[in-house]
N, C-alpha and C positions, 0 to 999 in steps of 0.2 A: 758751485757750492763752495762753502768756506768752514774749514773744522776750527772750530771754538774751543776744543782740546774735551777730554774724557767721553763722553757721547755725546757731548752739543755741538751739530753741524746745521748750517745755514744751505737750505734747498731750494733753489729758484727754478720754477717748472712750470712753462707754459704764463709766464709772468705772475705766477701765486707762489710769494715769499712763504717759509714753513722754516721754523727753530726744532730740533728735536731735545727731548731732556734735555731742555735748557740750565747749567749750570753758570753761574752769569759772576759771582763774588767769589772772595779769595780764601775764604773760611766756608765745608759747613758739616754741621756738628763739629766731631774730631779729626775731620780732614781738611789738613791744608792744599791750594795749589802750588805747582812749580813753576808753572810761567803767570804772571798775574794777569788778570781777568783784561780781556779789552774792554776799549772805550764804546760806552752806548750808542757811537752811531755805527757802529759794528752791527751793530743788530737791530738799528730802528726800518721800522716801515714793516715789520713783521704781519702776515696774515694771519696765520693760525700756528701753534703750540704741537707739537705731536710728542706725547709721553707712552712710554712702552713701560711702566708701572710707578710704584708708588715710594722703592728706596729714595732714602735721602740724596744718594750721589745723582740720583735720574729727576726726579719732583722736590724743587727747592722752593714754598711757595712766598719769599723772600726775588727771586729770580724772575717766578711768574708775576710776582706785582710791576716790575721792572718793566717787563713790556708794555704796561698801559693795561687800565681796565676794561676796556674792551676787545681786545685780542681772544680771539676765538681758543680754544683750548678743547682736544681730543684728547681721552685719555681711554684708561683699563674700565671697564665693569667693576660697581665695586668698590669703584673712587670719587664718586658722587658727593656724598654728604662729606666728604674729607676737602675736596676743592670748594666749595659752596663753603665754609669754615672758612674757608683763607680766602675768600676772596672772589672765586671764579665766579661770576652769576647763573651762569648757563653752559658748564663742561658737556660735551658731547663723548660719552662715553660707550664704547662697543665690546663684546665680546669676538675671538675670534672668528672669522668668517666675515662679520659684520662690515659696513661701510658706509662713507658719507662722503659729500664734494665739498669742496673748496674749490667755488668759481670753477671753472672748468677740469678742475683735480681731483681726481676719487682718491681717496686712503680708503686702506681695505686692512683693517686688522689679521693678520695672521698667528698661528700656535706661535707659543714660547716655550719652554722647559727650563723655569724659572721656579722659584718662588717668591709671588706678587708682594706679600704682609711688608705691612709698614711696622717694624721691630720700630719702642718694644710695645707701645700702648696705640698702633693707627688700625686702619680697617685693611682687613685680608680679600685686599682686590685681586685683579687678574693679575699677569703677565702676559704680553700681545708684543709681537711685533708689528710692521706697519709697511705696505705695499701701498707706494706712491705713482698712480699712471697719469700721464694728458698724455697728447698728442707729440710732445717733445720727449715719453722718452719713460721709462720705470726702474724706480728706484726703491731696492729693499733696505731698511732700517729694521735691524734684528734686536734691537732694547738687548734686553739680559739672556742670554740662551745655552742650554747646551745643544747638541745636534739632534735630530728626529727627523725619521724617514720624509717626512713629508716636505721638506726641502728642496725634493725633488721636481715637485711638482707646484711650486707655490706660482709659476712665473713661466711662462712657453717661452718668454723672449726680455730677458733683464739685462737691462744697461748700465747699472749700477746697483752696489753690493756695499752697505756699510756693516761693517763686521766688526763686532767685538775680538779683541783678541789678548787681552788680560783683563786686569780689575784696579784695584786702590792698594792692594795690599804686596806682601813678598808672597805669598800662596793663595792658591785660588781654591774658594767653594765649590760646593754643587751646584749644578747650573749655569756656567760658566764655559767658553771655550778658550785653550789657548792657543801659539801660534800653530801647532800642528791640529788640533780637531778643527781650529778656522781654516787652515787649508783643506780639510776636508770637507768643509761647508761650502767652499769656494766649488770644488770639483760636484758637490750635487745640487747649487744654483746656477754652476756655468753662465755667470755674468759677464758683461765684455770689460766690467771694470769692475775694481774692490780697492776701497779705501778701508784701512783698520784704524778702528776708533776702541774707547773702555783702556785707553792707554797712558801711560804717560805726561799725566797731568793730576791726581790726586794721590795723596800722603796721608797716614795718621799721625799726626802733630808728634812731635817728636824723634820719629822714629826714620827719619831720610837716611840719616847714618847707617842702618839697616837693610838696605834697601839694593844694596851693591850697583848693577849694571839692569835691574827690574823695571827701573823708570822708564830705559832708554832701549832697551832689546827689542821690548815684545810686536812693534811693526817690523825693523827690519827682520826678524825670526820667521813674522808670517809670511814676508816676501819670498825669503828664502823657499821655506817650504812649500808656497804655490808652485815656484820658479821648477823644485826639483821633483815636484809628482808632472811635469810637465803639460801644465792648465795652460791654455790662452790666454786668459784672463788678465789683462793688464792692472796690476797693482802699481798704486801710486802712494807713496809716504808721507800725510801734510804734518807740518810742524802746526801745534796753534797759533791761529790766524793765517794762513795758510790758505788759499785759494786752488779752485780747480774749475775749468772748462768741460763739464765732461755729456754735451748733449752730442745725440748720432749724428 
């Protein structure tokens, strides 16, 4: 896998490429990046798009033209006629529980504790996260979330945990976790590994000065905090662009 920085990480499973919230440019709306965008063969050969809802920071459909119009695209319930506007021909959109393959890959939408609405004028889709299984191995992408019991249970045996663990801004909304409710996330998915993503790579334009040490903490915070509820769980810290190995 390779993190793209904020929630876009590149997922190679069972040889079926998957972008998550692909944020791909250096502007959007009023947030800027801090590391600038990688070059597009970064991301070419992509099979399918997996988006866990409809904010600007997660569905950039400027990002999804980038990958080619044919690029399969999974999204939230909800977000249908919003993708089909920009572009998508044929978005596969599920509610949670829901599921579809890619080539030998099932994604299985799981709950969010989100709020989906595309502020201020888009459609009030879902919020879903996304359980990625083949035969090499599963892997959860949690989109936007705060915690909920059922965490517990999403996965008998997860090999990988991509976990939000702040946001864009110096404070964080509803729906959100930080480095310590992500280490609590971590203790009720017990995956053998967790990478923190929703970090360290979007700004509201002008305002970095502001920002103190928020850009740069909120991974190693969550390492910490897994490290000291004493999880197994190997946590790995990618910078973007940043590459990881992480099949059993």
């Amino acid at each position: 896998m390779r993190f793209l920085g904020h929630s876009t990480v590149l997922v190679e499973i069972d040889g079926v490429r998957l972008i998550t919230d692909p944020i791909l440019r250096d502007q959007v709306t009023f947030l800027r990046r801090v590391p600038p965008p990688l070059p597009a063969e970064a991301y070419a050969g992509v099979d399918a798009v997996v988006l866990s809802h409809l904010h600007h920071d997660h569905c950039d459909p400027p990002s999804l033209a980038a990958l080619g119009a044919g690029t399969r695209v999974i999204a939230p319930a909800g977000g249908e006629d919003f993708l089909r506007r920009n572009g998508i021909r044929d978005p596969v959109t599920l509610r949670a529980g829901g599921s579809c393959t890619v080539g030998p890959v099932t994604i299985t939408a799981t709950p969010a504790v989100h709020d989906g609405r595309r502020v201020p004028f888009g459609p009030d889709a879902d919020a879903i996260g996304h359980l990625i299984t083949g035969a090499e191995g599963a892997v959860y992408f949690a989109g936007d979330t705060a915690l909920f019991a059922d965490m517990r249970t999403l996965c008998p045996r997860l090999d990988m945990a991509l976990i939000p663990v702040w946001g864009w801004g110096p404070n964080l909304g509803a729906g959100h976790l930080d480095p310590d409710d992500a280490a609590e996330a971590v203790a009720r998915l017990r995956p053998r590994r967790a990478v923190p993503v929703h970090w360290g790579t979007l700004f509201p334009y002008g305002l970095k000065p502001f920002f103190g040490d928020r850009l740069r903490s909120p991974a190693p915070a969550f390492a910490k905090a897994v490290e000291a509820r004493g999880l197994p769980t190997e946590v790995t810290v990618l910078a973007p662009g940043e590459e990881l190995a992480w099949h059993p």
